[in-house]
Every structure is written in structure tokens, then in C-alpha cells.
C-alpha positions as CSV (number, residue, x, y, z in Angstrom):
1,X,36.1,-2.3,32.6
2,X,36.7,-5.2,30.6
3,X,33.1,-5.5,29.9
4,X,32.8,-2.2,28.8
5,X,36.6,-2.4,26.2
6,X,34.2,-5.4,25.0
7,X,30.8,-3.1,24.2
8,X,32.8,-0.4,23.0
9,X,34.4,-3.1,20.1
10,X,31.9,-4.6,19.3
11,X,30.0,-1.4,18.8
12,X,33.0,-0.4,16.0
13,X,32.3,-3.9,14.7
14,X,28.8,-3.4,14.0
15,X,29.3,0.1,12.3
16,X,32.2,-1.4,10.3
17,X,30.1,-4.1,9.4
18,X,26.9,-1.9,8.5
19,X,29.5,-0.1,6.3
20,X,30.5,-2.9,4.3
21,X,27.0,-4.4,4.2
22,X,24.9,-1.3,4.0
23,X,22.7,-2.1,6.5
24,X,23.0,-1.3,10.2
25,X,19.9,-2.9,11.2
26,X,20.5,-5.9,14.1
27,X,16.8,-6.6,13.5
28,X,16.2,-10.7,13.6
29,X,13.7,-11.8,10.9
30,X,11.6,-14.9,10.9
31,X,11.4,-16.3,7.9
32,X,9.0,-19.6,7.1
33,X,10.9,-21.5,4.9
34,X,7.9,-24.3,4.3
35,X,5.2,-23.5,1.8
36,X,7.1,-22.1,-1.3
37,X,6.0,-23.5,-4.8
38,X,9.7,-23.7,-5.7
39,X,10.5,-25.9,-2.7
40,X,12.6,-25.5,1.0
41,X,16.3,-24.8,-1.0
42,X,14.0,-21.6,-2.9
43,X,13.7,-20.2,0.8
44,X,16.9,-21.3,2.2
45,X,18.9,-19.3,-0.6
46,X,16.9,-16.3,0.0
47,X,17.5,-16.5,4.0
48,X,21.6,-16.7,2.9
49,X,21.3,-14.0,0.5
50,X,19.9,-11.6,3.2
51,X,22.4,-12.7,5.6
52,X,25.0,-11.6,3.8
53,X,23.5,-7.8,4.1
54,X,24.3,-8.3,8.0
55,X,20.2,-9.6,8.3
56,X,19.8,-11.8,11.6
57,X,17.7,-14.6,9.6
58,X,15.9,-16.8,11.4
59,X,14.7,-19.9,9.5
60,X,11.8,-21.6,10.0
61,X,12.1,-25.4,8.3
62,X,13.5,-28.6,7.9
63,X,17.1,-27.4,6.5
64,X,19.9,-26.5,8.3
65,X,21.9,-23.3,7.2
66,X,25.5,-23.7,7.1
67,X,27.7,-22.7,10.0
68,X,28.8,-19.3,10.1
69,X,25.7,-18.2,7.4
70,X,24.4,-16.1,9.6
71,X,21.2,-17.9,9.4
72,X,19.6,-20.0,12.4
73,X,17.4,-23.1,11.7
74,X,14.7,-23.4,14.0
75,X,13.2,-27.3,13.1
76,X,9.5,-27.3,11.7
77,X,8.5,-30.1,9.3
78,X,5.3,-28.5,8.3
79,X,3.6,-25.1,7.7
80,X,1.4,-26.0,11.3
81,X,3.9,-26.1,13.2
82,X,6.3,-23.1,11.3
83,X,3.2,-20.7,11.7
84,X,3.3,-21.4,15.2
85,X,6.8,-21.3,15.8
86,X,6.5,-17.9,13.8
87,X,3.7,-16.7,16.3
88,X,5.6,-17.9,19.2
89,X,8.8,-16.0,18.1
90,X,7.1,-12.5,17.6
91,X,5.1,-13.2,20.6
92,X,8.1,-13.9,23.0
93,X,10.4,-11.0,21.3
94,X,12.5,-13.6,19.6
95,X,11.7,-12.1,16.0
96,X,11.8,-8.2,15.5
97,X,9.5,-9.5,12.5
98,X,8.5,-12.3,9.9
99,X,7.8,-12.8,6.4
100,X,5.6,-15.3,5.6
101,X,3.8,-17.1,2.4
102,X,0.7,-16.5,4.2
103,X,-0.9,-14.7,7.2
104,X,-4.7,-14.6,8.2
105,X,-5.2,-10.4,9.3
106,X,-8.0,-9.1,10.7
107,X,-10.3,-6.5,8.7
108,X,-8.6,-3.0,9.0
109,X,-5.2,-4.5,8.5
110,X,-4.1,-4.5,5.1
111,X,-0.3,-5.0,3.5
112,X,1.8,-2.1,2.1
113,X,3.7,-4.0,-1.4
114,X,7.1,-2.3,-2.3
115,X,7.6,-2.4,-6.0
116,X,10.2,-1.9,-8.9
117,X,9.0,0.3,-11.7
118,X,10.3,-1.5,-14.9
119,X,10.7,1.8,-16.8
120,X,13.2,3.6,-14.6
121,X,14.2,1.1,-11.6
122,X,12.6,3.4,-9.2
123,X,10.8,1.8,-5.9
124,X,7.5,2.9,-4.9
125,X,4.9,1.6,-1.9
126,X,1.6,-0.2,-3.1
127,X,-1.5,0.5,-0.5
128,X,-2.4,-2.1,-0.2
129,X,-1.6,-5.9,-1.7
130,X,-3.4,-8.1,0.5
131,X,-5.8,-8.0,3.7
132,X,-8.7,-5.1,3.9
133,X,-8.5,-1.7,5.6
134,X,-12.0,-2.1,5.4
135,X,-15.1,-3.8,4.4
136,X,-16.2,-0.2,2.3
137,X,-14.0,0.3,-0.5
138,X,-13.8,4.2,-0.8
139,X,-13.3,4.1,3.6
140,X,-10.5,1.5,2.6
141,X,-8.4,3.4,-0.1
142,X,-8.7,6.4,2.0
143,X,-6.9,4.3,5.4
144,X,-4.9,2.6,3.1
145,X,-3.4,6.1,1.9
146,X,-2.6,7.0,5.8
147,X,-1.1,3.2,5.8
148,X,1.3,3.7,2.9
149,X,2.7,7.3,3.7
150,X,3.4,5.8,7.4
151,X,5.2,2.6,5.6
152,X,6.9,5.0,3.0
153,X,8.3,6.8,6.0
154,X,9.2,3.8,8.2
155,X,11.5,3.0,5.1
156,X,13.3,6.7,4.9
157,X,11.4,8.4,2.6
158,X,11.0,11.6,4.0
159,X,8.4,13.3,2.2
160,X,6.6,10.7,0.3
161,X,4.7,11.8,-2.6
162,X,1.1,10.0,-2.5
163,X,-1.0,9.3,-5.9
164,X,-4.8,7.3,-6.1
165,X,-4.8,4.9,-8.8
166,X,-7.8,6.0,-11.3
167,X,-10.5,3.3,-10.4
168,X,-13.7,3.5,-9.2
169,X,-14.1,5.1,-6.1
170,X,-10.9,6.6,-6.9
171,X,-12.5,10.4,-7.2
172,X,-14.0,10.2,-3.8
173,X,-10.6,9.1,-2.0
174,X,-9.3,12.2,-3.5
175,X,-11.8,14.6,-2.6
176,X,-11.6,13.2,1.1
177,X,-7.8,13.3,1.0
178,X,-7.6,16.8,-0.1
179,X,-10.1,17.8,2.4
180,X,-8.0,15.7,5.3
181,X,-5.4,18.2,3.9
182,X,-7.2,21.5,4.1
183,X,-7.7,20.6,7.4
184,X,-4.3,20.0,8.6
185,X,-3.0,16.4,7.6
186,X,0.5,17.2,6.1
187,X,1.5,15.1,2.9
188,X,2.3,15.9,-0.8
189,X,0.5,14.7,-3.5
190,X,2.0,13.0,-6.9
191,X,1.5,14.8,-9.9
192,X,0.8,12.2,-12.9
193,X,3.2,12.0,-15.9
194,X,0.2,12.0,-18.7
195,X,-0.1,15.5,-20.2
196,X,-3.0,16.5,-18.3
197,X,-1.3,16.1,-14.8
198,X,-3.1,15.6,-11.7
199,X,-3.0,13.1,-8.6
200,X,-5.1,10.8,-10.5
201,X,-2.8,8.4,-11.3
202,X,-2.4,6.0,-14.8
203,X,-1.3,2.6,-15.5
204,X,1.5,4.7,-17.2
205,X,2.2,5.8,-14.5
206,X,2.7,3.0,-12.4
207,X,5.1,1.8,-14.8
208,X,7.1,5.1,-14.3
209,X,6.9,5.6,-10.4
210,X,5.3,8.4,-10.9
211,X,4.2,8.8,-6.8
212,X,6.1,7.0,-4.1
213,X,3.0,5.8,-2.1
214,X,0.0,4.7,-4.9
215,X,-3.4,4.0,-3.4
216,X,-5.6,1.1,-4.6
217,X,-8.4,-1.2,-3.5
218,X,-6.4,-4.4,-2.3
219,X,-7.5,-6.7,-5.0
220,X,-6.5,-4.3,-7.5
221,X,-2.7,-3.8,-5.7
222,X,-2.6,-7.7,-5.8
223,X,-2.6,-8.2,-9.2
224,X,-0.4,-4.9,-9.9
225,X,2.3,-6.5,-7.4
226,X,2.1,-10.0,-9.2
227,X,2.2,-8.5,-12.7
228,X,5.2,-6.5,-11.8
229,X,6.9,-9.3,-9.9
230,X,6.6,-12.0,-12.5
231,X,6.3,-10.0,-15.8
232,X,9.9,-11.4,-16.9
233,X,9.3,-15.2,-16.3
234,X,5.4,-15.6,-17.9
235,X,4.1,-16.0,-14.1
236,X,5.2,-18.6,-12.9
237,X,7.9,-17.5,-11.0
238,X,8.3,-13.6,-9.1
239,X,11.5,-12.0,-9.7
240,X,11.5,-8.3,-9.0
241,X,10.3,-6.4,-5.9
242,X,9.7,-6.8,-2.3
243,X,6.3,-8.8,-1.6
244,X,3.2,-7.5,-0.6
245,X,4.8,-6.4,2.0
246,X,3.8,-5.6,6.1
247,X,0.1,-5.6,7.1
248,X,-0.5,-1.9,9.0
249,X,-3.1,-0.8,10.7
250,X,-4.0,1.5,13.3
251,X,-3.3,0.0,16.8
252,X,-1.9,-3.4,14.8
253,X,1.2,-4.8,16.9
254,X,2.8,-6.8,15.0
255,X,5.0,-7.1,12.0
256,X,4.6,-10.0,9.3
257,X,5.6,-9.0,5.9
258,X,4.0,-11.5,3.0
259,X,5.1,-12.9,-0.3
260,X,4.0,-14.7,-2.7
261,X,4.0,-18.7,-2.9
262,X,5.7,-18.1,-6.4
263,X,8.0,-15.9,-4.9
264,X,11.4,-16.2,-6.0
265,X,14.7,-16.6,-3.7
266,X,15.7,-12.8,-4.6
267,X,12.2,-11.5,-4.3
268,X,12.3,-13.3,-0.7
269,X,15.5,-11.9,0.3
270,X,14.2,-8.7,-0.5
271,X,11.2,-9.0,1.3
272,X,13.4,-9.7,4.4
273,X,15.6,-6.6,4.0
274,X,12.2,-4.8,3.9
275,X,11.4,-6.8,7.1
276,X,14.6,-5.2,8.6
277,X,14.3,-1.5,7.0
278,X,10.9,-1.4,8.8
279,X,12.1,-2.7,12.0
280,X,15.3,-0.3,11.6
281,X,12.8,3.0,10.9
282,X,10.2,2.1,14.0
283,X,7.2,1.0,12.0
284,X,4.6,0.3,14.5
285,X,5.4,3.8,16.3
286,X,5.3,5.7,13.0
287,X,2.1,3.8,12.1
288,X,0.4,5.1,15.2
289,X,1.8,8.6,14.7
290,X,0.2,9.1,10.8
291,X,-3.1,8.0,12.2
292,X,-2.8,10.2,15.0
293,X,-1.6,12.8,12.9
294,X,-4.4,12.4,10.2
295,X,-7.2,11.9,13.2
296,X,-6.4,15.1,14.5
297,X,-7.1,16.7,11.0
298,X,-10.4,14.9,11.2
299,X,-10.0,11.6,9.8
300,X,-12.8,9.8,11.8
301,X,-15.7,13.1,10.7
302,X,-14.9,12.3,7.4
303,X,-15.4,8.5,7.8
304,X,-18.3,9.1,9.5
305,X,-20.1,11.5,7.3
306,X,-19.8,8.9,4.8
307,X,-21.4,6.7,6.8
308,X,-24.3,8.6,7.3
309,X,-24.3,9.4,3.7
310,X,-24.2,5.8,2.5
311,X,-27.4,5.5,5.5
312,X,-29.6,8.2,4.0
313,X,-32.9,6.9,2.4
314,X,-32.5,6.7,-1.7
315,X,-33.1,10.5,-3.3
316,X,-36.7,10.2,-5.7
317,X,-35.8,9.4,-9.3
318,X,-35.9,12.6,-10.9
319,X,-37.4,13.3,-14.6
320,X,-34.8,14.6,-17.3
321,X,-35.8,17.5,-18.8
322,X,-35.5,17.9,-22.2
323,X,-33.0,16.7,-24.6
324,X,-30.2,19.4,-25.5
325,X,-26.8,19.2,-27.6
326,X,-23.7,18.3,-25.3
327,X,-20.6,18.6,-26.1
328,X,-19.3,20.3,-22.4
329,X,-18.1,17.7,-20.2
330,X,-17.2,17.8,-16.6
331,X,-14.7,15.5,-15.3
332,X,-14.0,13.9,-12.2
333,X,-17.4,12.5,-10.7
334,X,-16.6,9.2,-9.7
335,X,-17.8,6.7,-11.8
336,X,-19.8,5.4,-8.4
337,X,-21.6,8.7,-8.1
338,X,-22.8,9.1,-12.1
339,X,-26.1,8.8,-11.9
340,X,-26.4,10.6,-9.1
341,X,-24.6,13.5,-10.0
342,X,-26.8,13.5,-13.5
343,X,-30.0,13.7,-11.4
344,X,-28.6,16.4,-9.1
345,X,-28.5,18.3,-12.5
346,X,-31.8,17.3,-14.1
347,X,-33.2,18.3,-10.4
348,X,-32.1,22.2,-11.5
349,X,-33.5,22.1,-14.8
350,X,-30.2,21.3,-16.5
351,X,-30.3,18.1,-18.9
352,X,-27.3,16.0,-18.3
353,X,-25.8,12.2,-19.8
354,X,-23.2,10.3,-18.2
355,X,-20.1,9.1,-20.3
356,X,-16.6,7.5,-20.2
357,X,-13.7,8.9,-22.0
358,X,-10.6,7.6,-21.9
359,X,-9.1,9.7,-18.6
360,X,-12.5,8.2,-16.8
361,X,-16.1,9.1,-16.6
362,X,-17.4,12.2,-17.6
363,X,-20.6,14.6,-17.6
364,X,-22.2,15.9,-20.5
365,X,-23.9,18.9,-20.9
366,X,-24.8,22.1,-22.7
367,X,-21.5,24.1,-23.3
368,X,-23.9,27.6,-22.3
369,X,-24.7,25.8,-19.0
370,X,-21.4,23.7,-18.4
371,X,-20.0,26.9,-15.7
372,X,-23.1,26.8,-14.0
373,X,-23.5,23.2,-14.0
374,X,-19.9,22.5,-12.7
375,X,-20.8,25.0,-10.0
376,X,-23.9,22.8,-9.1
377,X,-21.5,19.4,-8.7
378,X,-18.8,21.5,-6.5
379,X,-21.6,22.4,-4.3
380,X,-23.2,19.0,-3.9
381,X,-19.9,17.6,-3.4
382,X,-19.8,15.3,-6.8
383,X,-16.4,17.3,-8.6
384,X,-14.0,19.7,-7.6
């Protein structure tokens, strides 16, 4: 009975604590506290500052935390032996998760940023920062977008809004995502803040938070991420945001959250409370749900038919036929597909050029053929 007056207080002092703090998460975090450009203390603050959001912090370095912190030192002189230590603890259930200054992920798991839009404060998911969905860049955008909505989720957002950065290869995520959504897969897509509108999102746009989840190529996330963490100190050191952030994929087991070297002791703390929201909101079983959920609308057929696709033997040049005044212009080929999209046209007697405007590239043709020749791109599955 005593037992039991014992679980039922310190039950209320949880709550009353997650109250105060604004966290109810008992989630322990790793933290490696070697490694950091600004040095061990860097870390150490940021440990402290997320302990005192009711964070179990679990430090991984050569300092001790003070007593009663709410931070536990476990000794490691090195980055060897704390990326061991940091293995060890997520391996034996010691750690609910870890953030780290770096972490080697296999191909297929890729890391989901959380950033601050400077024009309005609001927070919005990166897919992805660091670590590749895939060695194909358009299959890679397209998992990544499955990878942020499932990360967007794990963190509370309940009906995350999802937008493709406009880059190349950026046309044919969208035209695979909208299909994946004809066919079942349940998500909303971001509508861009330019004039013209559409999921096709604009630097602009990323500096509004125009969509909560934004879909990139990892590389190009990276330096977004960066840019956005360490606009306000000239580079060198990352004040704003949450990291890059977990590495999802499907069937991945683990959760190590990573920041940057330059990271700041905010930025770190941060990146720790995002450790604990994802923990708190089941990441790894709301991973496995969104693939699941987007497999059963026919993810893999559409993977696969652009496989076979990229397989097929190279279509014969085509001739142009002759020169005519264009001034209609079809958007939304990708810029990947140009060429072929203009010889698909010169193949039905319609003389086409490729261009770039300032929305992306575009198609040129006759305005008295542009209907028909939009028609002939919808059909072969170059625009929309």
C-alpha cells in the first residue's frame, strides 16, 4: 500500500513538474559532449539548459554536471570512446535517444532538420539535412517527403502541410506525390506565398514557413539549415533552430538526432528537447506507420516504374522541324526532363525550345499549338 501512496505521488509530481516545465516527456537523452568547435563547457551549458525543461540529460564527457542539475556525466575523454558509450547506451535501453556532432547512417536513412523561419518565428521540418534516402535523387526527395510528414507528426503537428523546394528534380517529386495521393496516401500540400501559388516552393518561402514539412535533396537542406542557424553570427557560430535533426527511415531503429560542430549551446539544447518531443510522440512507430500508409497507396510501383524508366534504352534523337515564333510557354517540366520533353514535341510535328524564367524552366512554343502541345506533355507524363 505504501508502494502504491508512493507511485500515486510521484505520478502528481511529474504532472506538476511537466506543468511548470512544459514538458512531460521522462525521455533520457544522450548527449556527446566531446567534439564541439566551441569546446566541452559549449555542450555542458546546453545539457543544463535542457534540464531545466524536466529533460533526463545524459552527458557524455570529461565534465561533471553539478549536483542536483539534472544532468548525469558518464566519463569519456575522447569522441572513440563517447561514440561508443553513446552506442552502448541506445543499445542497452539506457538512452531513449542521442544527439550527436556526428553519426555515420546507412543509405536510406536521412535526417529531418527543424528550423526557425526568421520572418515570422514559425518552425517548420527540413527533409532532409544530412544522410541519403537514397542514392537517386528524385527516389530520394520523394522518401524524404514520407520521412518529414512522419517526423512533423512525431512532434504534434497534426496535419502537416508538405511543400517541394523548386530544384531540379523538384517537378518529378511532385508529380509522384500527387499521384501517391490520388491513390490514397493522405497528406496536404503547402500552397506557396509568391503570387502564382502552388506547392512549388521559393526561397521566399522558406523564409516565411510557408509549409510545415519542405522537401529537398540532402545537400541542399544542409546548407539551408546552416544558413538559417548561423545567419546572425557571420557563420561561425549556429544560434537558432534545432539541428539537422533525427535520421528516419523505413525499418531504421534507432534515434540519434545531429548538430552541427558549430552548434551553439542554445541550438544544442534545442536539439535535445527535439530529442525528447520525438521520443514523447513515438517516432519509430509513427515512422513505420507513414511508410506503411504511403506503401499501401503504391509507393514501391511508383519507385519502381522509375526504375524501369531510368533502364529503358536512350529514345533516337529526333529532328526539329521547322523554326516557328514562340512566345507560349508551358511550365513545369522538370529541368531534368527538358530535352526530352522538347523532342517528344518535335516527334509530333510541333517545334519546341527549352527555356528558364525566373519560376524555373519553361517550354516554348507556338501560342496556336501551345493547348495541343500541353496536351502532348500531360500525356507523356512531362507536366501536369
Amino acid at each position: 500500500m505504501d508502494n502504491l501512496k508512493k507511485t500515486i505521488a510521484d505520478t502528481f509530481l511529474e504532472l506538476a513538474d511537466g506543468l511548470e516545465t512544459g514538458n512531460f516527456s521522462s525521455a533520457k537523452i544522450a548527449l556527446m559532449g566531446v567534439g564541439s568547435e566551441h569546446g566541452e563547457e559549449n555542450t555542458m551549458e546546453a545539457a543544463l539548459l535542457a534540464a531545466k525543461k524536466g529533460i533526463k540529460v545524459l552527458f557524455i564527457g570529461s565534465l561533471e554536471a553539478p549536483a542536483g542539475s539534472g544532468v548525469e556525466t558518464i566519463q569519456a575523454a575522447d569522441q572513440e570512446t563517447a561514440f561508443k558509450l553513446m552506442e552502448d547506451l541506445l543499445r542497452e535501453g539506457k538512452a531513449d535517444a542521442a544527439v550527436a556532432m556526428h553519426y555515420p547512417f546507412p543509405i536510406g536513412v536521412s535526417t529531418v532538420g527543424r528550423s526557425i523561419a526568421p520572418a515570422n518565428g514559425k518552425e517548420f521540418f527540413l527533409a532532409t539535412t544530412t544522410g541519403t534516402s537514397s542514392t537517386d535523387r528524385v527516389e530520394g526527395m520523394i522518401l524524404n517527403a514520407v520521412a518529414g510528414l512522419a517526423t512533423a507528426k512525431a512532434c504534434g503537428v497534426k496535419d502537416p502541410s508538405l511543400g517541394i523546394l523548386n530544384l531540379d528534380g523538384g517537378r518529378q517529386v511532385e508529380m509522384a506525390l500527387k499521384k501517391l495521393q490520388d491513390q490514397g496516401y493522405n497528406f496536404r500540400f503547402a500552397e506557396s506565398a509568391r503570387a502564382d501559388g502552388g506547392d512549388v516552393l521559393r526561397g521566399n518561402d522558406i523564409l516565411l514557413g510557408t509549409a510545415d514539412v519542405v522537401v529537398c535533396d540532402t545537400l541542399t537542406g544542409n546548407v539551408i539549415v546552416k544558413m538559417l542557424a548561423a545567419a546572425n553570427s557571420g557563420g561561425k557560430y549556429e544560434t537558432l533552430g534545432y539541428g539537422y535533426g533525427p535520421g528516419v527511415g523505413e525499418g531504421y531503429q534507432q534515434t540519434i538526432l545531429i548538430v552541427s560542430r558549430a552548434s551553439g549551446a542554445r541550438l544544442i539544447a534545442n536539439a535535445i528537447e527535439y530529442a525528447a518531443d520525438l521520443v514523447k510522440g513515438n517516432i519509430l512507430t509513427t515512422v513505420e506507420k507513414e511508410f506503411a500508409a504511403a506503401k499501401k497507396a503504391g509507393l514501391q510501383e511508383i519507385l519502381d516504374e522509375r526504375k524501369a524508366k531510368d533502364a529503358a534504352p536512350a529514345a533516337e534523337e529526333v529532328v526539329a522541324p521547322p523554326k516557328e515564333v514562340t512566345t507560349g510557354e508551358i511550365l513545369g517540366v522538370d529541368v531534368m526532363l527538358l530535352d526530352e520533353a522538347t523532342q517528344v514535341l518535335w516527334k509530333a510535328g510541333i517545334y519546341a525550345e527549352n527555356g528558364m524564367g525566373c519560376t524555373g524552366p519553361v517550354i516554348k512554343v507556338n501560342d496556336a499549338k501551345l493547348e495541343q502541345a500541353h496536351k502532348i506533355l500531360v500525356d507523356a507524363g512531362y507536366a501536369q
